[in-house]
KEZA-829652 format. One record per atom (N, C-alpha, C): x, y, z. Coordinates in steps of 0.02 Angstrom, whole numbers, plus 50000, padded with zeros to 5 digits. Layout:
residues N
XYZ...
END
This chain:
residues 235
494454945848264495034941448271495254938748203494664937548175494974932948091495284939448043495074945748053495134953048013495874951948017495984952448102496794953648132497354946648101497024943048115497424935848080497394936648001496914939747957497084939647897497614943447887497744951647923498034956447905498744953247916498884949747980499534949247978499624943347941499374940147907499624936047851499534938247796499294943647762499214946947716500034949447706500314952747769500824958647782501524952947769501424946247815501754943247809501904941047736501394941447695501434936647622501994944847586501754948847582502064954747563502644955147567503004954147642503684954447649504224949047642503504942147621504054935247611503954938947523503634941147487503844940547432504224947847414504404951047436504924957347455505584953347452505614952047504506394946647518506534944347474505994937847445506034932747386506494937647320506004943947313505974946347240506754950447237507084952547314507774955747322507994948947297508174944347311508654938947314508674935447257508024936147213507884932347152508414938147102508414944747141508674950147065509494948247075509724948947162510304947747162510734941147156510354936347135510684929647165510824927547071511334923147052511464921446983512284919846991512524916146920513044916446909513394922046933513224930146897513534935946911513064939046976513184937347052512964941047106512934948447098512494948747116512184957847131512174960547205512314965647229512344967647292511554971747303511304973847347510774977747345510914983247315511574986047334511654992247300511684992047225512084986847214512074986947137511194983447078510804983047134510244981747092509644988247112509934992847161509595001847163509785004647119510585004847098510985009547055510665007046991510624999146969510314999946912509784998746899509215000346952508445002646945508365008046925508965014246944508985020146926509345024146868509615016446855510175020746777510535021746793510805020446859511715022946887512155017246876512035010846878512415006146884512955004346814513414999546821513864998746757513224993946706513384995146635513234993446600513054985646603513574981846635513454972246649512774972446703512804976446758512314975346791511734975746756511614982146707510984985546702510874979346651511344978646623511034970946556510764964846587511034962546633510844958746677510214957646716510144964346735509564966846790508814966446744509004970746698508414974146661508374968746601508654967146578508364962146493508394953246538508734952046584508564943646625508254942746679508404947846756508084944646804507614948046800507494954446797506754957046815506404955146774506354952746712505804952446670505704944046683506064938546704505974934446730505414935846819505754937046845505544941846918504754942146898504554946546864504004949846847503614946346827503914941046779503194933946739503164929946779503434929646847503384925546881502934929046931502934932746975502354936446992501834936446969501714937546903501174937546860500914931446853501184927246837500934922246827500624918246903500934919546947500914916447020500164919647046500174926447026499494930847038498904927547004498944927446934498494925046878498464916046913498844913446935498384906646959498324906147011498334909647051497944910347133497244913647108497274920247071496654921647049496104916947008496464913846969495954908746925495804900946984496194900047013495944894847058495534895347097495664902047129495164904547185494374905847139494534908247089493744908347043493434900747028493874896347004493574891246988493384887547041493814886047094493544885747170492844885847201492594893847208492204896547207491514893147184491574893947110491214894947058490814886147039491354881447069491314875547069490954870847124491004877547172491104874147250491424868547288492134868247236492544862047254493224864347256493424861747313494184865947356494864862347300494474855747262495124853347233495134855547153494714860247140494434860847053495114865047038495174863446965495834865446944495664868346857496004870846841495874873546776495894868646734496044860446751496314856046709495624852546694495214852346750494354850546774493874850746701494004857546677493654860746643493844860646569494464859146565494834856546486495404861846491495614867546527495724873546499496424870346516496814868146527497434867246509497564861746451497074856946445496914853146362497064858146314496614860546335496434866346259496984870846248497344874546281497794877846302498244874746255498384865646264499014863946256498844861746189498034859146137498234857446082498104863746037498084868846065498234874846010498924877546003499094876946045499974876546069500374872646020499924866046018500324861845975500274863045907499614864945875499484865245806499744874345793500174877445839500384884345800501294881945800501544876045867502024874745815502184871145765501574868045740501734864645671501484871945606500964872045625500984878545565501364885645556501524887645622501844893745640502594893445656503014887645650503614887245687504144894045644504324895845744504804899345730504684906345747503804907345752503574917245756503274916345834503764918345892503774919645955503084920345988502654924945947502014925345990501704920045970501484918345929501194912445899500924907945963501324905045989501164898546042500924903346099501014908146136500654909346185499924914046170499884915646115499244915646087498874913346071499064908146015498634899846016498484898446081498834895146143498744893146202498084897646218498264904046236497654909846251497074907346213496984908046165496524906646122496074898746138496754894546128496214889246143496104887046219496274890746269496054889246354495224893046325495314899646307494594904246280494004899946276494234895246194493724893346162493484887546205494154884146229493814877246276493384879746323493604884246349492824885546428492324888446389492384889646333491704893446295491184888646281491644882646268491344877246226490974873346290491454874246336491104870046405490524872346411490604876046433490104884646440489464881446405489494881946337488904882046284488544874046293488874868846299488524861646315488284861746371488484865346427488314863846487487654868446513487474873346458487054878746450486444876046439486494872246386486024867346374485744862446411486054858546445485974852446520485744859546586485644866146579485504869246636486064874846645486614871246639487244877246688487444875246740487234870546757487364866546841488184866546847488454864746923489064863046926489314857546907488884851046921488904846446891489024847446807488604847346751488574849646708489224851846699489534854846709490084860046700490754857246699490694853246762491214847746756491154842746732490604839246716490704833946670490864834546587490674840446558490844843446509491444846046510491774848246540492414848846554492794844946536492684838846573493084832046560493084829446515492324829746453492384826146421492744829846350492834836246375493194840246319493924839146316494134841646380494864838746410494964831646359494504825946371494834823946350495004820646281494374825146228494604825846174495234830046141495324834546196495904839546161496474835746180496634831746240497014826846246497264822646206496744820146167496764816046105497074818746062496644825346040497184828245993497904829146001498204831146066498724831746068499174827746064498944820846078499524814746062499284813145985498834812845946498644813545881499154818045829499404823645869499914828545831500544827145826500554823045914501164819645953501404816145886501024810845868501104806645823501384808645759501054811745754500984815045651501644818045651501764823745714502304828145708502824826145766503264822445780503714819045805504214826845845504334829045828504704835645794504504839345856503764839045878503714844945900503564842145972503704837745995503734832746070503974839646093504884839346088505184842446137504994848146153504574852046104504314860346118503764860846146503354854946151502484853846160502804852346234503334848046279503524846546317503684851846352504284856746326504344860246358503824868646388503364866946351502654870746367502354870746403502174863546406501764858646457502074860246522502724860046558503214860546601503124867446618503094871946582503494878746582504074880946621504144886146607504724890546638504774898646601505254901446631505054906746634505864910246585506444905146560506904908046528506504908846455507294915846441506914917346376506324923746371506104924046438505624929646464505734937746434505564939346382505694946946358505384953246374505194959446386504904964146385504144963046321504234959346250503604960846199503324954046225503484949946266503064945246285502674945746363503104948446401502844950946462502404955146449502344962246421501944965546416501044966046399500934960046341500464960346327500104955946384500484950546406500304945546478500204948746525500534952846542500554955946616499614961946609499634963946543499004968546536498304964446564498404958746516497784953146525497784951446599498364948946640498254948046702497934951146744498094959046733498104963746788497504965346768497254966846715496454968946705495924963346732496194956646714495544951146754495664953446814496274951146828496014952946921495694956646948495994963346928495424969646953494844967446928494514965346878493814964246868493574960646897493874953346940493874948446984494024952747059494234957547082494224960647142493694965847144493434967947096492854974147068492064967547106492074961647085491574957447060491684954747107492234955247176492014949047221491884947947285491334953447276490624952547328490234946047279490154947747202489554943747176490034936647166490484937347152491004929147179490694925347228490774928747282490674927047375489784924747386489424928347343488624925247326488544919447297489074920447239488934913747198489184905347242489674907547270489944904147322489724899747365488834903747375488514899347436488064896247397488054895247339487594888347318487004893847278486844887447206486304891947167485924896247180485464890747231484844890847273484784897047322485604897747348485514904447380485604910747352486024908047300486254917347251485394917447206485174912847194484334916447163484024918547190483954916947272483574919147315483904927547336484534927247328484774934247346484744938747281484564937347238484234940047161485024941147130485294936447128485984936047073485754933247026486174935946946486014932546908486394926646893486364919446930486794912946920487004913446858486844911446794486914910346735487554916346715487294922246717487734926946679488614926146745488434927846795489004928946845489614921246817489224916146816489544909846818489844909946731489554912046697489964913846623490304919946643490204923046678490924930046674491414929246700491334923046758491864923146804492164915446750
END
């Protein structure tokens, strides 16, 4: 019964985001018909469509997917991994960290496009590494994990209104980060994002039987001969 109830909400999620993803390509200032967003999937359509289609909504379309995928996947891990239904990437510092490397590439880097979503990458990395490594020491516990978390969070916090300060300048860009959105969305920025996404997940769908172990508590994934320590740093 639960197999049959997943499937048809599985099928259902598929075809609400089918619909969604027609209506998101055709809907804008300049309306698109279905036909006119086939013709220029295929290279048949007039030139306004295909500019339209291909360099604004789909590559918008697409980071939004991606991104929507990439935090159902990372929630559902930290979830998991936490054993707490409300744990959030924020728990752990990784949107701290995220945001004061963000900030210190637009004061040193302003102006070179990849810059800030690499910094960001970089420092979500180093913050769970760093969690990771203090909490390694206290054991590895869940506890542990989140309290180190927090207390990182909220040094990088610090930093970030610390920069706030120094660099006035860079509020409105650190702001509009923090917020996001998805204009502006290009093909050399999608691409390297969309790689990183799609490879965790599969490695997170490859790995999640040993997810679903870690899931039921230390005590039981040692007894089922998992290795706690390594699984809980991979995931």
């Amino acid at each position: 019964m639960d197999n049959k109830r997943n499937a048809l909400i599985i099928t259902f999620g598929i075809i609400l985001v089918l619909v969604c993803s027609l209506l998101a390509l055709g809907l804008g200032a300049v309306p698109l018909s279905f036909g006119d967003i086939f013709s220029a999937l295929l290279g048949k359509g007039g030139d306004t469509a295909q500019r339209i289609l291909l360099y604004v909504r789909l590559p918008r379309l697409l980071a939004s997917l991606l991104a929507g995928a990439a935090l159902s996947v990372s929630g559902l891990i930290i979830q998991t991994v936490l054993a707490n239904p409300l744990a959030s990437p924020g728990i752990i510092g990784v949107n701290a960290g995220a945001g004061l490397f963000a900030a210190v590439a637009m004061v040193l880097l302003p102006g070179i496009f990849w810059a800030i979503p690499a910094a960001a990458f970089l420092g979500a990395l180093l913050t769970v590494l760093t969690v990771y490594g203090i909490a390694k020491k206290a054991g590895a516990s869940r506890m542990t994990l989140i309290l180190s978390g927090v207390a990182i969070s909220s040094i990088m916090t610090a930093g970030i209104n610390l920069l706030s300060n120094l660099q006035p300048d860079i509020l409105r860009s650190l702001r509009d980060f923090q917020t996001g959105g998805f204009a502006g969305v290009s093909a050399s920025i999608l691409f390297p994002a969309g790689v990183v996404i799609v490879v965790c997940a599969a490695l997170s769908w490859l790995f999640g039987g040993e997810l679903e172990v870690l899931g039921l508590g230390e005590e039981m994934a040692v007894s089922l001969g998992l290795n706690v320590r390594f699984y809980r740093f991979f995931f």
